[in-house]
KEKOL-566139 format. One line per 2 residues: number of its first residue (from 1); their letters; for each residue x, y, z negated of C-alpha. Coordinates in steps of 0.1 Angstrom, whole numbers, plus 2048, in hexadecimal, padded with zeros to 3 digits. Layout:
NUM) a) X:Y:Z; ...
//
This chain:
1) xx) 6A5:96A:6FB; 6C9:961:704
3) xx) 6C9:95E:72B; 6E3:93E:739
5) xx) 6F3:945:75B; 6FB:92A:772
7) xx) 71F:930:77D; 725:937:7A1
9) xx) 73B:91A:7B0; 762:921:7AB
11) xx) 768:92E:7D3; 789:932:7D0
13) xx) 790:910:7C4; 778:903:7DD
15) xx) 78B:913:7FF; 7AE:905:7ED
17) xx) 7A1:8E6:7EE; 791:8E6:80F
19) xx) 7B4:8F5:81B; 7C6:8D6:80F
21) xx) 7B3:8C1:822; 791:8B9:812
23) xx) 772:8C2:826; 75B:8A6:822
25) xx) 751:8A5:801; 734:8BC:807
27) xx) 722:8A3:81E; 720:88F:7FA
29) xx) 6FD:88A:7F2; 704:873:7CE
31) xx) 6F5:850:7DD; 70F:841:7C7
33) xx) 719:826:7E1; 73D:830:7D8
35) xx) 73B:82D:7B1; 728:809:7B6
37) xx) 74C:7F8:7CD; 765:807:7BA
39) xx) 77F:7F0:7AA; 783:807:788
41) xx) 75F:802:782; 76A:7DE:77E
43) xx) 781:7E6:762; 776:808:757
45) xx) 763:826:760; 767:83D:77B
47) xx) 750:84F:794; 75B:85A:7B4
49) xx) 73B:86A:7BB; 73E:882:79B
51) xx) 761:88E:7AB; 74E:895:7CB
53) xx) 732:8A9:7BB; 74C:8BF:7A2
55) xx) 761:8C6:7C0; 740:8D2:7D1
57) xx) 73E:8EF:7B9; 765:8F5:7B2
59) xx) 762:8E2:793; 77C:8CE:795
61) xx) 793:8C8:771; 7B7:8C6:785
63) xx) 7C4:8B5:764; 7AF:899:762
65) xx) 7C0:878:763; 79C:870:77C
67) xx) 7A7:882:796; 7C7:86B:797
69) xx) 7B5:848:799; 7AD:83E:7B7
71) xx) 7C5:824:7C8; 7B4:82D:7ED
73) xx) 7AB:80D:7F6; 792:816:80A
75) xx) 771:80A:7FC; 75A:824:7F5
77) xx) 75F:832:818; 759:814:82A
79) xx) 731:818:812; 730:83C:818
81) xx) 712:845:830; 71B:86B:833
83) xx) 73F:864:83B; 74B:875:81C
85) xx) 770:86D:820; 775:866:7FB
87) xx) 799:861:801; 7A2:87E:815
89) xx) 790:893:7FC; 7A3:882:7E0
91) xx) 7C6:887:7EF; 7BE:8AF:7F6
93) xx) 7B6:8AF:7D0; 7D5:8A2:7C5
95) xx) 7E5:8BC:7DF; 7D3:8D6:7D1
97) xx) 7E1:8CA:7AC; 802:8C3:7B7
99) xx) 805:8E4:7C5; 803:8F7:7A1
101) xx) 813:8D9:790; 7FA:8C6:77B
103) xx) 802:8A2:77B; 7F0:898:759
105) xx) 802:87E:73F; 7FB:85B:74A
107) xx) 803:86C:771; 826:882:767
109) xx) 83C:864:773; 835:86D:797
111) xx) 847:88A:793; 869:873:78A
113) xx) 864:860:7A6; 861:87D:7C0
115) xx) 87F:88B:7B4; 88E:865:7BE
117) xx) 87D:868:7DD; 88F:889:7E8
119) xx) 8AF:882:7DB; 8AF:85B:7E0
121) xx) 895:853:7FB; 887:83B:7E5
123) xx) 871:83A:7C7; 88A:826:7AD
125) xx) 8A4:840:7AE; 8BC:827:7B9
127) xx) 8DB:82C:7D1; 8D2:833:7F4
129) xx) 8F4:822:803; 8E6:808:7ED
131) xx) 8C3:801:805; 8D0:7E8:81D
133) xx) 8E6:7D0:7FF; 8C9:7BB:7FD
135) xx) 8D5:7AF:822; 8FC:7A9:81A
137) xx) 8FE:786:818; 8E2:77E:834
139) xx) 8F4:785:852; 8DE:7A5:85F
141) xx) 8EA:7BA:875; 8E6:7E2:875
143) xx) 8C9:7ED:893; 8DB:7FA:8AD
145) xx) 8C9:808:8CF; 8BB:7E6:8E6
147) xx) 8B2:7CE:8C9; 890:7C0:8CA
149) xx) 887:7D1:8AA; 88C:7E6:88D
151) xx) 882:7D4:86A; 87C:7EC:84F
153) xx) 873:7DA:831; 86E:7F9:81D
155) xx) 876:805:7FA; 86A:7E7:7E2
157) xx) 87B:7CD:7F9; 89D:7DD:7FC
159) xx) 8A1:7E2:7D9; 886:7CF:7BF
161) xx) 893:7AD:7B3; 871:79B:7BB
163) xx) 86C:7AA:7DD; 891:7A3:7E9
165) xx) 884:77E:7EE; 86A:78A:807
167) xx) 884:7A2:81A; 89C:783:818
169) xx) 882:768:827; 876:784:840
171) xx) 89B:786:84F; 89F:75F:850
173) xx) 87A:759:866; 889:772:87B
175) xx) 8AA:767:87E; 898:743:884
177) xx) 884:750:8A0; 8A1:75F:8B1
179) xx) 894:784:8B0; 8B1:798:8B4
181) xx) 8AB:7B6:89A; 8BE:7D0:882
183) xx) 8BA:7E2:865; 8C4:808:85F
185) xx) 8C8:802:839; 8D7:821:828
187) xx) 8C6:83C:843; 8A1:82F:840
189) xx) 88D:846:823; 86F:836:815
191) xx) 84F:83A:82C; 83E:852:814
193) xx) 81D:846:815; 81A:83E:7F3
195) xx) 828:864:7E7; 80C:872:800
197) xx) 7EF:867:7EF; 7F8:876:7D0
199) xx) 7FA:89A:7E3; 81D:89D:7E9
201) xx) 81E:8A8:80D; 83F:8B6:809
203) xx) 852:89A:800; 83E:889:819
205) xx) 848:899:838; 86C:89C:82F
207) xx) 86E:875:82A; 85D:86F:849
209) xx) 871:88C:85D; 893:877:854
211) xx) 883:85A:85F; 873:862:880
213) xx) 89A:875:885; 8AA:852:87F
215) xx) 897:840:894; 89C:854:8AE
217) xx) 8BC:858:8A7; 8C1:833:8AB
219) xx) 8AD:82E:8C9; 891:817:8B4
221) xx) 871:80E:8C9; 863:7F3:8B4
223) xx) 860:7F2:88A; 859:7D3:87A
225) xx) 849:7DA:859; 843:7C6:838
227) xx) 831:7DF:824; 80C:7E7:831
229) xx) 818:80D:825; 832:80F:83C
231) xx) 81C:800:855; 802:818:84E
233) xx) 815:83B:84E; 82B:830:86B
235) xx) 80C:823:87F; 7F2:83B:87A
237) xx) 7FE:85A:862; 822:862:873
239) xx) 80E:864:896; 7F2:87A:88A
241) xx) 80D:891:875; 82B:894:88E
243) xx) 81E:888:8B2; 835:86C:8B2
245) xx) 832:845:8BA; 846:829:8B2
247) xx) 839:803:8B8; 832:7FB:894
249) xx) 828:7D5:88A; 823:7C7:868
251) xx) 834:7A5:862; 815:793:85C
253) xx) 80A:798:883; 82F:794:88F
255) xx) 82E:771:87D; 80D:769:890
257) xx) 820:775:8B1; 840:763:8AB
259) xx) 82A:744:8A4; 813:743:8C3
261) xx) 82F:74B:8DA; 843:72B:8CD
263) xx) 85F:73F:8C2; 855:72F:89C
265) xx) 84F:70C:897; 83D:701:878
267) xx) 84D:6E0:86B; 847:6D5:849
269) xx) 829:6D3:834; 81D:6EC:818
271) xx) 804:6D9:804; 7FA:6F2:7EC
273) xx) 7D6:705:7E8; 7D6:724:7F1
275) xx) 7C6:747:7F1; 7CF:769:804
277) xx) 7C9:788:7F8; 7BF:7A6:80F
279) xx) 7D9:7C7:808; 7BF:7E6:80E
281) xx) 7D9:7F5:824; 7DB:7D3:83A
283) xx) 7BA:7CD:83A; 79E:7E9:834
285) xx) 7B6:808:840; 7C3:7F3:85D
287) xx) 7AD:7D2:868; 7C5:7BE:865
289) xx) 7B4:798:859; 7B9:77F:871
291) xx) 7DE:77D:877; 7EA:775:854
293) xx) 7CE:757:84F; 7D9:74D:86F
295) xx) 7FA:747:863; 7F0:73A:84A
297) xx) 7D2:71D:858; 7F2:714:86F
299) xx) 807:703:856; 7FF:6DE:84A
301) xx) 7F1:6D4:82B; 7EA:6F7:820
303) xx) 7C7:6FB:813; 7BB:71F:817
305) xx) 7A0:72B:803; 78C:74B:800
307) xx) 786:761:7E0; 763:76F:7D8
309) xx) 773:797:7E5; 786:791:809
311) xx) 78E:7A2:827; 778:7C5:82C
313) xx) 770:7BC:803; 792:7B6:7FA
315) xx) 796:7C0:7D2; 7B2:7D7:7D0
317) xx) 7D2:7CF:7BA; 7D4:7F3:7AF
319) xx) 7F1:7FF:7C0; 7EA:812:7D9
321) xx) 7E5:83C:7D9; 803:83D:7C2
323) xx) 7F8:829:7A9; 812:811:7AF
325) xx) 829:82A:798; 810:832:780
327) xx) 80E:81E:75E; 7E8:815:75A
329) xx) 7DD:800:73B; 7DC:7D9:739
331) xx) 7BA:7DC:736; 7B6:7EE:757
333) xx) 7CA:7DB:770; 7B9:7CC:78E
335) xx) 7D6:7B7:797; 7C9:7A1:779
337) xx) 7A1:7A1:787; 7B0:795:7A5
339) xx) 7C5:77C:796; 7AB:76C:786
341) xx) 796:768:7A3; 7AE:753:7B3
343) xx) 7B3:73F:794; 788:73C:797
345) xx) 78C:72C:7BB; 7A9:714:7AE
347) xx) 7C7:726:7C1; 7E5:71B:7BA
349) xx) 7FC:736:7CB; 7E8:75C:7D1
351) xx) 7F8:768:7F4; 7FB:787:803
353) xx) 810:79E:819; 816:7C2:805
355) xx) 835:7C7:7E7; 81B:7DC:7D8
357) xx) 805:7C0:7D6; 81A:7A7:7CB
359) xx) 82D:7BF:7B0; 809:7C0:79F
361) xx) 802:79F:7A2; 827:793:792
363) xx) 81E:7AD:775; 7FD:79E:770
365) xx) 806:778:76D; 822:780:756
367) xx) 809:79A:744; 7EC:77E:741
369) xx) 804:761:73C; 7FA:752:75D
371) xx) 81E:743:768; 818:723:769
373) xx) 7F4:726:777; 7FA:739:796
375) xx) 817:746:7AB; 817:763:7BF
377) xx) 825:763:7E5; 82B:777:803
379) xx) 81C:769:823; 845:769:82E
381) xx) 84F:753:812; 83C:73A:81B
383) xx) 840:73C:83E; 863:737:835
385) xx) 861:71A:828; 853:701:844
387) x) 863:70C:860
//
């Protein structure tokens, strides 16, 4: 009789792991609340809860394109009754792979872009003296010490064609509302959020080191951000990581401020039906709901309507955790779920406040052939228009 032994768990793998950062896992008892609200279920399969209980015995495959998948929008912890910390444990995994290397095929392009973001501070690989030309022709001035604030509008607004619109109609509400700000252009880096949640910590802490140097450097008490990835990492992560604290605000609440202190006045009409859409970093990491609808109720003639999935429910886009740089099938983009919902509730523009967001969302109505159906907005260009 041939006698089958059960493996003993893989320890070694199993103290790595918990050394990166991952703990939690083993409070996992497999209810499956996290398999039954996440968005690839929608499109796909995928089960959290199987990557919990392999990385409870050290079984984790390192080369699996699985362990690469989740954006870390924050569902399955907001369901989790044990406190799991799915992304945390997620993020030490992809430490733990980064460290000997093994990015699998569909995930290799993440290794391009953190070259780009060492040598460039940005993920494109463009020119750094090149991150504040977006601004030439708009009469911004460079932050010097004593200005109100310092707007950092981040890595997809300084130098992606769409989201130069955005940066461009952030700078004239501003300039409208008489704040008195500056950009630092060529010696901001990219926040690194985005580069951390695929379990690059080194290239993390060096972008954020430069950073938190510059703004010191420059005497900055206040960020205004555009990207709910900036605001994130500068709010919460750069704090925790480096004991440092800057004022940090994302633009959808400054607009809400500027607009209640009567610094903005709302003057024309939009008469357009309307939905927003929730970024996970704006709304589930963060809380922040209220402000942008706000905004958004305050202008005339706009008719703003709700899609099935909002606020804590928000469906993801599918950018976040560093997915925003990985190429994933036509057939598993959320960005197009999302768009369709809005098309369900009879939107006529699908507004949000995140380039990640709204880089998806372009894809997908060219993708679906949804151009003349729907348009896709920041919360700014709108703004921009009726004042």
């Amino acid at each position: 009789m041939k006698i089958v032994e059960t493996a003993a768990p893989f320890k070694e793998a199993i103290d790595e792991i918990k050394e990166n950062g991952a703990e939690a896992f083993k409070f996992c008892y497999q209810c499956g609340k996290c398999d039954t609200v996440c968005p690839w279920n929608k499109v796909t399969t995928f089960s959290m809860r199987k990557l919990m209980r392999e990385t409870t015995f050290g079984l984790i495959e390192i080369e699996r394109e699985e362990l690469w998948r989740c954006t870390t929008c924050g569902r399955c912890p907001r369901e989790c009754p044990r406190d799991v910390r799915q992304i945390d444990n997620v993020i030490a995994l992809r430490r733990f792979a980064t460290g000997y290397g093994v990015l699998p095929g569909p995930v290799k392009p993440l290794r391009a872009v953190s070259g780009h973001l060492t040598a460039d501070g940005n993920p494109f690989g463009e020119e750094r003296a090149k991150r504040g030309d977006w601004a030439k022709d708009l009469s911004v001035k460079t932050f010097e010490e004593g200005m109100e604030i310092l707007y950092f509008p981040g890595c997809y607004l300084s130098y992606d064609a769409r989201l130069k619109k955005v940066a461009a109609a952030t700078v004239k509400i501003l300039q409208k509302a008489g704040v008195d700000f500056g950009i630092l252009g060529a010696k901001e880096n990219c926040c690194g959020e985005s580069i951390r949640k695929t379990g690059n910590e080194e290239v993390f802490k060096r972008l954020a080191k430069e950073n938190i140097k510059s703004w010191i450097d420059h005497g900055v008490k206040k960020i205004l951000v555009s990207s709910p990835h900036c605001y994130h990492t500068f709010k919460n992560e750069y704090p925790q990581e480096f004991k440092v604290n800057f004022e940090v605000v994302h633009i959808s609440q400054y607009l809400y401020q500027l607009i209640n202190e009567g610094r903005l006045q709302i003057s024309k009409e939009y008469a357009k039906k309307v939905t927003y859409h929730d970024p996970c970093y704006l709304g589930r990491h963060n809380g922040i709901y209220d402000e942008p609808r706000a905004v958004l109720n305050g202008i005339s003639g706009l008719q703003l309507d709700e899609m099935p999935e909002a606020r804590e429910n928000s469906f993801c886009c599918g950018g976040g955790g560093g997915r925003i740089w990985i190429e994933t099938p036509k057939s598993e983009r959320f960005a197009n779920l999302r768009l369709e919902q809005a098309l369900d509730i009879g939107a006529e523009e699908l507004v949000t406040a995140c380039p990640y967001c709204i880089t998806n969302f372009e894809d997908s109505r060219v993708v679906q052939n949804y151009d003349d159906r729907i348009q896709v907005k920041d919360i700014t260009e709108i703004l921009q228009e009726v004042i």
